[in-house]
Backbone as CSV, one residue per row, in Angstrom:
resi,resn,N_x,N_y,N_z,CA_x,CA_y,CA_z,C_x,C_y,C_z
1,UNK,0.854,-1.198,0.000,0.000,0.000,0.000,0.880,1.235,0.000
2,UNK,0.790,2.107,-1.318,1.740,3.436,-1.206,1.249,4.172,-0.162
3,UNK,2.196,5.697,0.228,1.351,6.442,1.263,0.016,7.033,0.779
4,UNK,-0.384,7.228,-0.332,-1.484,7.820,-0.729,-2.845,6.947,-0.166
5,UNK,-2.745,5.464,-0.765,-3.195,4.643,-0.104,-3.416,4.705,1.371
6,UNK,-2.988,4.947,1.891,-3.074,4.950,3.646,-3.848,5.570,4.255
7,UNK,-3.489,6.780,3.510,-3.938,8.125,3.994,-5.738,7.991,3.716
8,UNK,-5.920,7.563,2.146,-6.947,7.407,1.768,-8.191,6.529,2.669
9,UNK,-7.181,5.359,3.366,-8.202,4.357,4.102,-8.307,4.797,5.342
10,UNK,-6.953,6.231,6.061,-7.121,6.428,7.248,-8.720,8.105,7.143
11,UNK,-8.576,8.374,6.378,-9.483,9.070,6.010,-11.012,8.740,5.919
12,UNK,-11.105,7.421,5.225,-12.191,6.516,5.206,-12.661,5.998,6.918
13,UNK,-11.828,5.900,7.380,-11.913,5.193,8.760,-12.519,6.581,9.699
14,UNK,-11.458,7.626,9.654,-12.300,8.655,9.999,-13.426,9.048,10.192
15,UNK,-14.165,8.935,8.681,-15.314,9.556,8.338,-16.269,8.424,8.759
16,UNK,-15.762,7.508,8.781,-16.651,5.837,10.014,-16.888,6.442,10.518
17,UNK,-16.018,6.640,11.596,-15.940,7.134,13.381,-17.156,8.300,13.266
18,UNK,-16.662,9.251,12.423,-17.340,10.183,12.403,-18.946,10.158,12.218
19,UNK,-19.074,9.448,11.165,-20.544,9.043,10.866,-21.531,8.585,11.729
20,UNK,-20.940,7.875,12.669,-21.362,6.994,13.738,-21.050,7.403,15.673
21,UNK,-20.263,8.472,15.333,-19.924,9.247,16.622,-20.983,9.926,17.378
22,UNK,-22.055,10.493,17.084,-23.078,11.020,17.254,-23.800,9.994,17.760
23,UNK,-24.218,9.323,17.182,-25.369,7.745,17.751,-24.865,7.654,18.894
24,UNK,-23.169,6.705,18.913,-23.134,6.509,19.995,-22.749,7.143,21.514
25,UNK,-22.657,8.479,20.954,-22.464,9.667,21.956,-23.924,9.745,22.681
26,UNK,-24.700,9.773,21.936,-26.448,9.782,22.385,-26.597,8.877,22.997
27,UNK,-25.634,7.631,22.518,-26.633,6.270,23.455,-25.855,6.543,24.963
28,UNK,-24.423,6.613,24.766,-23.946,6.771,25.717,-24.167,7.524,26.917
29,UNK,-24.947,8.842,26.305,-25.311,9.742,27.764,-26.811,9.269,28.127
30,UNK,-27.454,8.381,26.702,-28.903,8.434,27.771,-29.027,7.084,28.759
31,UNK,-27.739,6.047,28.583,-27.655,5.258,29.824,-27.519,5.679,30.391
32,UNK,-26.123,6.390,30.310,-26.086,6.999,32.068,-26.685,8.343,32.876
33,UNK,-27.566,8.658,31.769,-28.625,9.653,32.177,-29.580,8.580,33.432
34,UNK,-30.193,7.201,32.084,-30.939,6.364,33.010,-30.215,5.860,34.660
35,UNK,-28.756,5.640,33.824,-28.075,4.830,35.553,-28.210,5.729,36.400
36,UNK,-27.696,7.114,36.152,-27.631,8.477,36.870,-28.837,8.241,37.805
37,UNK,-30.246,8.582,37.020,-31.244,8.926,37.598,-31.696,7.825,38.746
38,UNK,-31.609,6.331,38.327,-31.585,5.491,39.067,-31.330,5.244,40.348
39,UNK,-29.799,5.625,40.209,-28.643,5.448,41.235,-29.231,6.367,42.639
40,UNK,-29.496,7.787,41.824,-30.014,8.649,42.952,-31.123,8.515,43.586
41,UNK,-31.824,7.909,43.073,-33.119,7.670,43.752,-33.218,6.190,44.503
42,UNK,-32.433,5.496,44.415,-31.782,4.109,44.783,-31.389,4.951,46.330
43,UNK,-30.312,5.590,45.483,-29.122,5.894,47.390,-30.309,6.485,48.040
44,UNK,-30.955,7.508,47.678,-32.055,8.347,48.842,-32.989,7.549,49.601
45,UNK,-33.458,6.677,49.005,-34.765,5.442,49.398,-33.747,4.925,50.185
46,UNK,-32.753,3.913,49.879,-31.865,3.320,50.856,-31.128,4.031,51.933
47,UNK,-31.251,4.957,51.886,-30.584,5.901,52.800,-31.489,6.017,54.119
48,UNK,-32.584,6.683,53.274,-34.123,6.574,54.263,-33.963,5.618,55.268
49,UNK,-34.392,4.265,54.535,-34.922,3.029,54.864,-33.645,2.544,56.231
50,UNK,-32.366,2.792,55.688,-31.307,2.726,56.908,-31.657,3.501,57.718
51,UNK,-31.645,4.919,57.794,-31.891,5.787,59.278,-33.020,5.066,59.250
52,UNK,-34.388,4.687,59.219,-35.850,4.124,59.725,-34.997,3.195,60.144
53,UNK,-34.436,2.031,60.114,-34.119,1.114,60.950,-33.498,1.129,61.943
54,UNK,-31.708,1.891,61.702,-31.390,2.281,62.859,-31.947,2.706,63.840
55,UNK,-33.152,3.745,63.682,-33.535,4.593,64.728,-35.154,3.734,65.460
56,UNK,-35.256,2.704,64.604,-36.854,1.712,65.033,-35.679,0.777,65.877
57,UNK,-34.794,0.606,65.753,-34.356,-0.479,66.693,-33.934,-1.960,65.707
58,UNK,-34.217,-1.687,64.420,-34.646,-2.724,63.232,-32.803,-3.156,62.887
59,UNK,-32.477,-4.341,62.519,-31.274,-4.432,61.681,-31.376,-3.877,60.225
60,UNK,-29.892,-3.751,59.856,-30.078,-2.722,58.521,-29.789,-4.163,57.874
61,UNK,-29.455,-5.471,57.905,-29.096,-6.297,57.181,-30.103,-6.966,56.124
62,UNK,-31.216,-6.832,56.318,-32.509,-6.959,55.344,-32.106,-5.652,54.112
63,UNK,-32.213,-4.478,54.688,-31.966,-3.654,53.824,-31.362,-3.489,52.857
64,UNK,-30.016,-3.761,53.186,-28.847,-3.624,52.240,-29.409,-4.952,51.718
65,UNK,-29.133,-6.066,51.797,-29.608,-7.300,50.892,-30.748,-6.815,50.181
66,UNK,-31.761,-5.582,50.667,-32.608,-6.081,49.108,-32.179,-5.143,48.441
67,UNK,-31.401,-3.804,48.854,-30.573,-2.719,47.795,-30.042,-3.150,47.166
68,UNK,-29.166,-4.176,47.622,-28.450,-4.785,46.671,-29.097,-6.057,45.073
69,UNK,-29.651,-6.206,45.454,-30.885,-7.177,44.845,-31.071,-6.181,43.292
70,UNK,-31.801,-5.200,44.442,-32.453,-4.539,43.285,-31.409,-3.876,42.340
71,UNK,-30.155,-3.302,42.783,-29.181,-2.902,42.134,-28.565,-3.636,40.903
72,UNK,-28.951,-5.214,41.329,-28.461,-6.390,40.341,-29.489,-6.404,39.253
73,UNK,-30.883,-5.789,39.466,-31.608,-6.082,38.468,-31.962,-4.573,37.566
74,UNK,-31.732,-3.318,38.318,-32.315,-2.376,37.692,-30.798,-2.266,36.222
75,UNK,-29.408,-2.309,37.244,-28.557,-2.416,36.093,-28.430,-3.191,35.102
76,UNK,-29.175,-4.576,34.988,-29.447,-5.399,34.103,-30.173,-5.050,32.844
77,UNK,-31.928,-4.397,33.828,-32.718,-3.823,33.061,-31.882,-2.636,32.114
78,UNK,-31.458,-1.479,32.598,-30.927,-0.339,32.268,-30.186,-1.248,31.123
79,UNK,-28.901,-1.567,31.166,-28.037,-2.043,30.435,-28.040,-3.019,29.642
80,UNK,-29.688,-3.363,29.370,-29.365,-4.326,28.539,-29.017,-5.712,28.839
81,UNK,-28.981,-6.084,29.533,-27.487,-7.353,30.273,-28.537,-8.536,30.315
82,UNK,-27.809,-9.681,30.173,-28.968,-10.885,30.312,-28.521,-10.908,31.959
83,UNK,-30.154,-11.805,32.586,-29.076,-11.638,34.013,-28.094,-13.155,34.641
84,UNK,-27.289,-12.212,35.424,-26.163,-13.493,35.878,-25.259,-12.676,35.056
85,UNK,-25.055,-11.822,34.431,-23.947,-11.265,33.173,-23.409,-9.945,33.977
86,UNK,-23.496,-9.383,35.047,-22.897,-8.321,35.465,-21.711,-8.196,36.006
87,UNK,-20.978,-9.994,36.031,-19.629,-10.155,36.215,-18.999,-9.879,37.588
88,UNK,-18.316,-8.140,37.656,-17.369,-7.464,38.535,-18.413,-6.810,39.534
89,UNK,-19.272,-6.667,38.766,-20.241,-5.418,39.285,-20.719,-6.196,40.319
90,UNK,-21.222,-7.604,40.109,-22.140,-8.241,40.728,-21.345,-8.768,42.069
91,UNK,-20.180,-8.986,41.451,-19.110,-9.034,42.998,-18.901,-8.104,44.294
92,UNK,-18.750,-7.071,43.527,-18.460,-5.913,44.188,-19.847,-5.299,45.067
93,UNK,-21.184,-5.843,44.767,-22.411,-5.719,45.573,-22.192,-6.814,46.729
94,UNK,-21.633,-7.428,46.416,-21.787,-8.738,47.176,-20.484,-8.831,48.529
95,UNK,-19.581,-7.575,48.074,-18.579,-7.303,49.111,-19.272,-6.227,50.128
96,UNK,-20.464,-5.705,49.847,-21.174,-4.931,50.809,-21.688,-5.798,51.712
97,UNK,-22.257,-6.795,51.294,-22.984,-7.360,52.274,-22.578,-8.096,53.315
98,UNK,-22.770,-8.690,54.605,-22.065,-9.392,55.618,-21.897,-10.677,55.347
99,UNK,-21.040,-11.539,55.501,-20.642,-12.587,55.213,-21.490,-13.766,55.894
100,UNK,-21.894,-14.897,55.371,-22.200,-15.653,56.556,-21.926,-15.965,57.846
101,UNK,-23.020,-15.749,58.852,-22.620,-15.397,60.142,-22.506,-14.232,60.593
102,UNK,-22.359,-12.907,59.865,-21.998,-11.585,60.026,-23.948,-11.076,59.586
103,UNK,-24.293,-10.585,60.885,-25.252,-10.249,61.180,-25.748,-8.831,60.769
104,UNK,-24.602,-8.313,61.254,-24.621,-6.953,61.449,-25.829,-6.354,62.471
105,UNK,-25.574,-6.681,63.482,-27.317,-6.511,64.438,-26.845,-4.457,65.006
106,UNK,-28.267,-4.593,64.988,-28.172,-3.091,65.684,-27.572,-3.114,66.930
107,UNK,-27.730,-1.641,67.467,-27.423,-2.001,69.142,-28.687,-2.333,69.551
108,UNK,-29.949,-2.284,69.808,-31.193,-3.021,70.040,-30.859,-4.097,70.131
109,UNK,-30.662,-5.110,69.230,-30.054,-6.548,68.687,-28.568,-6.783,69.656
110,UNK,-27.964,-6.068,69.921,-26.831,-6.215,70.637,-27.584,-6.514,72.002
111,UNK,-27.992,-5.301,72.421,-28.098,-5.033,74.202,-29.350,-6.506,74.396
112,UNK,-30.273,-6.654,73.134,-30.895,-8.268,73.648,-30.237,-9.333,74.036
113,UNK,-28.968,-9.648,72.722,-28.390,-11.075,73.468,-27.666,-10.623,74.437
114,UNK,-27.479,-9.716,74.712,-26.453,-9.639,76.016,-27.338,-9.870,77.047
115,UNK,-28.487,-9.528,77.079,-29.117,-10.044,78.104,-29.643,-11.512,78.038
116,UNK,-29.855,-11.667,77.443,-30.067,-13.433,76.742,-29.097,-13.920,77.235
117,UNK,-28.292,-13.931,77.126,-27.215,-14.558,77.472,-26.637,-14.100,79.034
118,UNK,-26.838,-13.248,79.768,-27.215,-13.235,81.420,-28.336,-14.105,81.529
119,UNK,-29.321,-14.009,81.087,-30.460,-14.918,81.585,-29.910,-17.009,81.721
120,UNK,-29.071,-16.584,80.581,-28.422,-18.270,80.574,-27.557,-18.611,81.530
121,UNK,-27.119,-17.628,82.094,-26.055,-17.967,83.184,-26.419,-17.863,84.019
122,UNK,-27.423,-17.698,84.419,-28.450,-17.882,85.285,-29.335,-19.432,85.270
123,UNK,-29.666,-19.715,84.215,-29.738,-21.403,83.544,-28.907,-22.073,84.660
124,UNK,-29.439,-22.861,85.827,-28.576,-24.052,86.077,-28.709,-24.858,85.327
125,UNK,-29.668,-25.317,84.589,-30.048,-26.504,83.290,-29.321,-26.409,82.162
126,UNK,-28.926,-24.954,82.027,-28.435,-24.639,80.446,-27.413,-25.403,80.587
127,UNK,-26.805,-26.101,79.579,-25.830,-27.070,79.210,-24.936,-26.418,77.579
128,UNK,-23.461,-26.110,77.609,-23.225,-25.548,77.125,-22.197,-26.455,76.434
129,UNK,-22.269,-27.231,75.046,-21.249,-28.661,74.626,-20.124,-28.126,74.239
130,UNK,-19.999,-26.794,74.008,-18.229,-26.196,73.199,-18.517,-24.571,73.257
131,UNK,-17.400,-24.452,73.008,-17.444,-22.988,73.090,-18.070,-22.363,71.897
132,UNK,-19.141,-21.245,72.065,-19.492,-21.074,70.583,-18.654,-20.786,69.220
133,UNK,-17.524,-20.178,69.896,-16.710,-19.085,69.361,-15.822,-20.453,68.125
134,UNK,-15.975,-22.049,68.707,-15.111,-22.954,67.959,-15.615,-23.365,66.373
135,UNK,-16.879,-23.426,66.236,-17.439,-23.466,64.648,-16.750,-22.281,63.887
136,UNK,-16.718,-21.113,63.925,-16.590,-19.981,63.380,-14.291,-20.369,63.220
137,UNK,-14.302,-20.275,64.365,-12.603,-20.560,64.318,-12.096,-22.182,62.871
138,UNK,-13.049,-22.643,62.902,-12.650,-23.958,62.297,-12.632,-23.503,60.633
139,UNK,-13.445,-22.265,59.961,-13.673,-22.151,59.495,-12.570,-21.085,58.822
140,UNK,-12.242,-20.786,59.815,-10.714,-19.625,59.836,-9.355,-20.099,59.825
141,UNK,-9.027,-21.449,59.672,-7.789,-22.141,59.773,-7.441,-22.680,58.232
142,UNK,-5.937,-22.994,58.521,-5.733,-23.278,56.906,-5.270,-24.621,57.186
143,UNK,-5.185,-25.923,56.502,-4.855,-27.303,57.304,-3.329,-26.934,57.754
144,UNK,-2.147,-26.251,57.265,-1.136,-26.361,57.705,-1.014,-25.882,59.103
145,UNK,-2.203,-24.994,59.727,-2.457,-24.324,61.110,-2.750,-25.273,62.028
146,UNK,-4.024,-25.953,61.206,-4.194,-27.155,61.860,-3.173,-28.427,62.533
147,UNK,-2.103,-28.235,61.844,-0.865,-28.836,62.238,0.225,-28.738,62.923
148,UNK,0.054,-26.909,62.993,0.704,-26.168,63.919,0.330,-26.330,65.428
149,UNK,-0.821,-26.675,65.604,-1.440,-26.459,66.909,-1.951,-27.869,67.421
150,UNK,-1.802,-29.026,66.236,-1.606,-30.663,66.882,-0.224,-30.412,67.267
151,UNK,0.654,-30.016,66.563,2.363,-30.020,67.420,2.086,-29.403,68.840
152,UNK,1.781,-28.125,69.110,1.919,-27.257,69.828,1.370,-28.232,71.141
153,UNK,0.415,-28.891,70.725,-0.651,-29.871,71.981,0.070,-30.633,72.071
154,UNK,0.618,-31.829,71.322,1.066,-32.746,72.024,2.665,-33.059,72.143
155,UNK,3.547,-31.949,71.498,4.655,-31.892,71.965,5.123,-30.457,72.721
156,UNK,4.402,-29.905,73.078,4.508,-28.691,73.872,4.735,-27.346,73.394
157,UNK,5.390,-26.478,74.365,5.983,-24.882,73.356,7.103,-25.586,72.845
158,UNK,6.965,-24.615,71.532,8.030,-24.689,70.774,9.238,-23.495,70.893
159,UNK,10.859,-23.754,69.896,11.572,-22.983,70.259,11.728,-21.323,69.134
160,UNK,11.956,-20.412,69.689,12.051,-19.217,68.116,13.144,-18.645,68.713
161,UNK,13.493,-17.769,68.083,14.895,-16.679,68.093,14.385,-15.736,67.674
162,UNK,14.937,-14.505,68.252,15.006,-13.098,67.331,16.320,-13.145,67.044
163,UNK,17.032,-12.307,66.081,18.343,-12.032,66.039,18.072,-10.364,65.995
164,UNK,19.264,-10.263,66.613,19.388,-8.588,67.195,20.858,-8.244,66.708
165,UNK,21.094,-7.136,65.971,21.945,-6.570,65.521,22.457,-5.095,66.746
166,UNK,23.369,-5.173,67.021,24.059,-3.715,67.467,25.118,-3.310,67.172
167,UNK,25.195,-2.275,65.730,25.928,-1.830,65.491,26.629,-0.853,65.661
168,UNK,26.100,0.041,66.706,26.582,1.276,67.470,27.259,1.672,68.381
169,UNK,28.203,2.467,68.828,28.693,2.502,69.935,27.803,2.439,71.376
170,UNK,26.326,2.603,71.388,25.772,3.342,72.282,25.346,1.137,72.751
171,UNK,25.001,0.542,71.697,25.214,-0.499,71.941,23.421,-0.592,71.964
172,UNK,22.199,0.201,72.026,21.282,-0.265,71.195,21.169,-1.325,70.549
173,UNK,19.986,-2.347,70.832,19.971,-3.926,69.792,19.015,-2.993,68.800
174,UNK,19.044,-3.387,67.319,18.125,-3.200,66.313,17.404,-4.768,65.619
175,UNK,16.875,-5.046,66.164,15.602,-5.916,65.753,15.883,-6.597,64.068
176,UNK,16.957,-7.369,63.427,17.241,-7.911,61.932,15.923,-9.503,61.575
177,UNK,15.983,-9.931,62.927,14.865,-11.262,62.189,14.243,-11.302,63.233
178,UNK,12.794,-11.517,63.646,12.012,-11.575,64.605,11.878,-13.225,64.276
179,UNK,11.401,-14.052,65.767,10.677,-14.924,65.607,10.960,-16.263,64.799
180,UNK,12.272,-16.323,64.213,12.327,-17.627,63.482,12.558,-18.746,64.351
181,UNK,11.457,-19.456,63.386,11.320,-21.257,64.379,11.126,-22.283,63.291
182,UNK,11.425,-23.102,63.822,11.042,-24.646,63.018,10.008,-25.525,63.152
183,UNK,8.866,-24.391,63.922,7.735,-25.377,64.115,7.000,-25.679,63.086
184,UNK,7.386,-24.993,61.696,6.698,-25.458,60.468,7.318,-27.010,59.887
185,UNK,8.510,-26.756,60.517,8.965,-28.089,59.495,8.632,-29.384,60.575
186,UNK,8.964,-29.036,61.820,7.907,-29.751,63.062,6.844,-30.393,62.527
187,UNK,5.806,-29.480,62.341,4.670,-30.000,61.952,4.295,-30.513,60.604
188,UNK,4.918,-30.356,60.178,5.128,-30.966,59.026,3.867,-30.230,57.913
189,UNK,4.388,-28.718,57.941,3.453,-27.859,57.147,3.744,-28.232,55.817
190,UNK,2.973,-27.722,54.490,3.238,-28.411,52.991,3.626,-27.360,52.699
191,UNK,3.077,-25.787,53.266,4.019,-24.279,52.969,4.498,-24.043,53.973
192,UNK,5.939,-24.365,54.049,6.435,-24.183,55.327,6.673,-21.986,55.260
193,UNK,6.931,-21.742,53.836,7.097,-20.551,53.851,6.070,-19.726,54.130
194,UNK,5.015,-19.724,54.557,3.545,-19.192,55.126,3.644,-19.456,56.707
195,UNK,4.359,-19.788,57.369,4.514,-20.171,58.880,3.926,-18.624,59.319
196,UNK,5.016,-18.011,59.106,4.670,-16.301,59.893,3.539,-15.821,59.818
197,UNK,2.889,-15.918,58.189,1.540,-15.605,58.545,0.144,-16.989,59.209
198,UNK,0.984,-17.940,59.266,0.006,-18.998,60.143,0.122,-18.325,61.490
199,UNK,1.262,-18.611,61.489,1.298,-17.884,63.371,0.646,-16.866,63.469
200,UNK,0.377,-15.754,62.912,-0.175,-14.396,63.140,-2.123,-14.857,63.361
201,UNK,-2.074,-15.510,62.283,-3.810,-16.024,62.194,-4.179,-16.632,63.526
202,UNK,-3.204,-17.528,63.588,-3.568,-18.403,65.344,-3.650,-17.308,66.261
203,UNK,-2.366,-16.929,66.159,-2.221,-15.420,67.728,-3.883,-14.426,67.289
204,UNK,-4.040,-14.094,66.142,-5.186,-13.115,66.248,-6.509,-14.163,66.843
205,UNK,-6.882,-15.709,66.428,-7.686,-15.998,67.058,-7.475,-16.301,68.332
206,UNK,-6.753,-16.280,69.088,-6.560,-16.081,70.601,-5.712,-17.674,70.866
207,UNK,-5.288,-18.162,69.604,-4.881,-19.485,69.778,-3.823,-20.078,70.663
208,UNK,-2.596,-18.998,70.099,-1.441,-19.234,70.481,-0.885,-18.247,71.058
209,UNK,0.241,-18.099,71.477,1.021,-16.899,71.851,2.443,-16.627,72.411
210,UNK,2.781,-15.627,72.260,4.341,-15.559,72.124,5.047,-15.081,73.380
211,UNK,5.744,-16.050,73.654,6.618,-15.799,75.318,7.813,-15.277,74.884
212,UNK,8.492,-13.831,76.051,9.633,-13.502,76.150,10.797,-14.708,76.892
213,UNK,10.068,-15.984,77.285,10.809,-16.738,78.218,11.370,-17.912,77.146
214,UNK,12.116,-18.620,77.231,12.957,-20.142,76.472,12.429,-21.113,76.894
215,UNK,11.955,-21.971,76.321,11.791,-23.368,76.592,12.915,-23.821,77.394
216,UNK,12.712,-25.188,77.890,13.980,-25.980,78.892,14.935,-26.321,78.083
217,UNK,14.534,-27.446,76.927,14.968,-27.535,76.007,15.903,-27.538,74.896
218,UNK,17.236,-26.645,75.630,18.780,-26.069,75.139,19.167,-26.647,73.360
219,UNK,18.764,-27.969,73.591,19.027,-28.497,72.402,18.523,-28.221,71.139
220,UNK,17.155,-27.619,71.671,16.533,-27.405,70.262,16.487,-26.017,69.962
221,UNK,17.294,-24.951,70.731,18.158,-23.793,70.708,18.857,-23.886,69.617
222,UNK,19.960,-25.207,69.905,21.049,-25.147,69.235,20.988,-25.688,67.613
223,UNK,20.145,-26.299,67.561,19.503,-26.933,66.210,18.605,-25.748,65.724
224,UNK,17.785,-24.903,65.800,17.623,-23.924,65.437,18.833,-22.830,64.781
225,UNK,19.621,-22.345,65.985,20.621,-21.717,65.594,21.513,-21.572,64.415
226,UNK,21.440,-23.158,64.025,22.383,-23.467,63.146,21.676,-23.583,61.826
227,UNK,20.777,-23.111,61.389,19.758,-23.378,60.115,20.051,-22.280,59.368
228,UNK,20.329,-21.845,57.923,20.575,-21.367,57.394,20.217,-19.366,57.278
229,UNK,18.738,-19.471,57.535,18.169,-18.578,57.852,18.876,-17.613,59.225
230,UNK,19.243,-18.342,60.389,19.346,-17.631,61.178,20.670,-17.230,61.007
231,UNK,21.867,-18.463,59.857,23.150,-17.491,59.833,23.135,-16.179,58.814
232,UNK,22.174,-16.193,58.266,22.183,-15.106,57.366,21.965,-14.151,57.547
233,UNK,20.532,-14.072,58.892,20.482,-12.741,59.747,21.553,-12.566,60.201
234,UNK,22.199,-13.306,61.202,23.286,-12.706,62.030,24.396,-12.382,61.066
235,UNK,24.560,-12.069,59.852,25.552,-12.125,58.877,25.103,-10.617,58.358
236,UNK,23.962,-10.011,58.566,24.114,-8.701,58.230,24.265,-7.594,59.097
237,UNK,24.896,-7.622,60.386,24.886,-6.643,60.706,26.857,-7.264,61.535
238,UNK,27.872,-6.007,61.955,28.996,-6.531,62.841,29.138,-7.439,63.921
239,UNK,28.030,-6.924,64.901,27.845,-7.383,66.083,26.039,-7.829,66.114
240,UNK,26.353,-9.316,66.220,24.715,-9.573,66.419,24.818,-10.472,67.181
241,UNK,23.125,-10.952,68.046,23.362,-11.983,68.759,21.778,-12.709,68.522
242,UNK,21.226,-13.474,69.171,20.220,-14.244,68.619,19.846,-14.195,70.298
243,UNK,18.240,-14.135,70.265,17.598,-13.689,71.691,16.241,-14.848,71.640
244,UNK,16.370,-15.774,72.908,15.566,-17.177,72.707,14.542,-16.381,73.205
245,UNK,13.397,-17.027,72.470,12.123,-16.835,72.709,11.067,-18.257,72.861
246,UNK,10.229,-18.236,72.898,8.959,-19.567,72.793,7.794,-18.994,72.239
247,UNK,6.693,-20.263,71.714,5.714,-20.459,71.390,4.632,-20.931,72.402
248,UNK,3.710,-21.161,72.346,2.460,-21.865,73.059,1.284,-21.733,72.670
249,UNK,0.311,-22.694,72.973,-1.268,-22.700,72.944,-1.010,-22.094,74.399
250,UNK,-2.354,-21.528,74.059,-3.200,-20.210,74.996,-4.120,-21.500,76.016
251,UNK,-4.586,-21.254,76.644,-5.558,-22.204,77.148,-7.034,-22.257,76.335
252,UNK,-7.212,-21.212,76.115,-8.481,-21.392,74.902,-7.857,-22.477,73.984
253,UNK,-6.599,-21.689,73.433,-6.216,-23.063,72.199,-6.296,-24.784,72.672
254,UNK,-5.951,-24.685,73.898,-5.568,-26.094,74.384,-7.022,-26.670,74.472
255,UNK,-8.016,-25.983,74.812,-9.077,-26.736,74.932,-9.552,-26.912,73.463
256,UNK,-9.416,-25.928,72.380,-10.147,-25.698,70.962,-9.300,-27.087,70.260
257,UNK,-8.057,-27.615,70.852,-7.599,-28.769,69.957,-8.054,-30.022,70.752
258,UNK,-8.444,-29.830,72.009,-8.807,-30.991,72.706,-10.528,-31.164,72.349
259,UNK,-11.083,-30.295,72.071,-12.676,-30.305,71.722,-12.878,-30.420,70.114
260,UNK,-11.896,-29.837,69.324,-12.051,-30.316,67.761,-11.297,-30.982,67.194
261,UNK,-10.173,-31.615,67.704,-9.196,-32.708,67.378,-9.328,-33.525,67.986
262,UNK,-10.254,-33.769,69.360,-10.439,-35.008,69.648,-8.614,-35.660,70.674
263,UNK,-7.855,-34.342,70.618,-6.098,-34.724,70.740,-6.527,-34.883,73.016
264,UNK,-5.572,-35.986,73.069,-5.586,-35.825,74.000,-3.924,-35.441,74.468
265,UNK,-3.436,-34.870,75.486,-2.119,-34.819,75.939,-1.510,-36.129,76.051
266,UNK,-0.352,-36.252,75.986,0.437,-37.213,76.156,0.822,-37.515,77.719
267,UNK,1.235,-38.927,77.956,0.851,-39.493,79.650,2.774,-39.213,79.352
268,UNK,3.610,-39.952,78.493,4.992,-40.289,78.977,5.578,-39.178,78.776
């Protein structure tokens, strides 16, 4: 194709665009004229309908579920869309809403079970088989956690290190590796490289927790020590030293593996 040629078909292409620029400029503003108008009269009604509940004592969790509902269908309608076809959109409604189990109760709804639940402790009959709080936790674990905390039960706390760097005259420690342990390879995790954030998940559910004190244990100090990881911390700074720390189940944890693992402690 010479340049004349080019020019000729980029010209042609032009006068496409052009021909057809108008239509879809029109279609374009009178959707979102329609979404526009929609949207606003959507948020105001839902807006309403939230303060009426808050202030009746009502949960807003009906609410938002049917805002959202309707949001899935008016943008369908509006847009054309077969439904089930809104993809991202339809996700992103669905991150508003509370998750299973997530209530979202008013304070009305609050200050009831709290008394509900005085009235039960008051129950000499009431019979209580697990802690409630253990369905919801089971549901929050990843199996390699699960493995973390059969170790933790039936072979006890485990051992960690910080390594501490002081490179200053004033002799200040600066903090180079927090926390490294081998209770992943212990337990025989399948990502042993996810340990740190297993541990963090356990400690936030009240599972486990972290002692300034050392296990008895010396030996498994020294087998730690020597693992690759910890010579590499102590390898970046002049003067470093490695500061023993421990692991443990919490007593909540100890009972949450003895009531959903079925684990009992060891006699020898």
């Amino acid at each position: 194709m010479t340049v004349s040629d080019d020019q000729h078909a980029t010209n042609n292409g032009g006068s496409s665009v052009l021909a057809t620029g108008p239509a879809l400029v029109r279609l374009a503003v009178g959707t979102a004229w329609r979404v526009s108008s929609w949207a606003v009269g959507t948020y105001v009604g839902t807006t309403t309908r939230l303060v009426n509940a808050v202030v009746s004592g009502e949960g807003v969790t009906p609410v938002l579920r049917e805002a959202a509902a309707t949001a899935r269908e008016e943008a369908q309608r509006t847009l054309g869309l077969r439904p089930g076809s809104l993809g991202p959109i339809s996700a992103a409604l669905d991150l508003l809403m509370p998750r299973d189990g997530e209530q979202n109760l008013s304070p009305a709804e609050l200050v009831e079970r709290g008394q509900a639940l005085l009235q039960r402790s008051l129950d000499v009959t009431y019979e209580e088989r697990s802690h409630p709080a253990y369905e919801r936790i089971l549901t929050e674990l990843a199996p390699d956690e699960a493995r973390i905390l059969r170790l933790l039960f039936l072979e006890g706390p485990q051992a960690s290190v910080d390594v501490r760097g002081t490179d200053n005259l004033v002799g200040d420690a600066t903090l180079i590796a927090p926390g490294i342990t081998m209770i992943g390879r212990h337990a025989g995790c399948r990502y042993v490289e996810r340990v740190p954030a297993y541990l963090n998940n356990l400690y936030r559910l009240g599972l486990v927790w972290f002692s300034r004190e050392p296990i008895d244990d010396h030996s498994a100090y020294q087998v730690l020590e020597a693992q690759p990881e910890v010579a590499d911390a102590l390898a970046e700074a002049k003067r470093t030293k490695t500061v023993r720390r421990s692991i443990h189940l919490t007593p909540f944890g100890d009972d949450f593996c003895r009531t959903c693992f079925a684990l009992e402690h060891r006699t020898d």
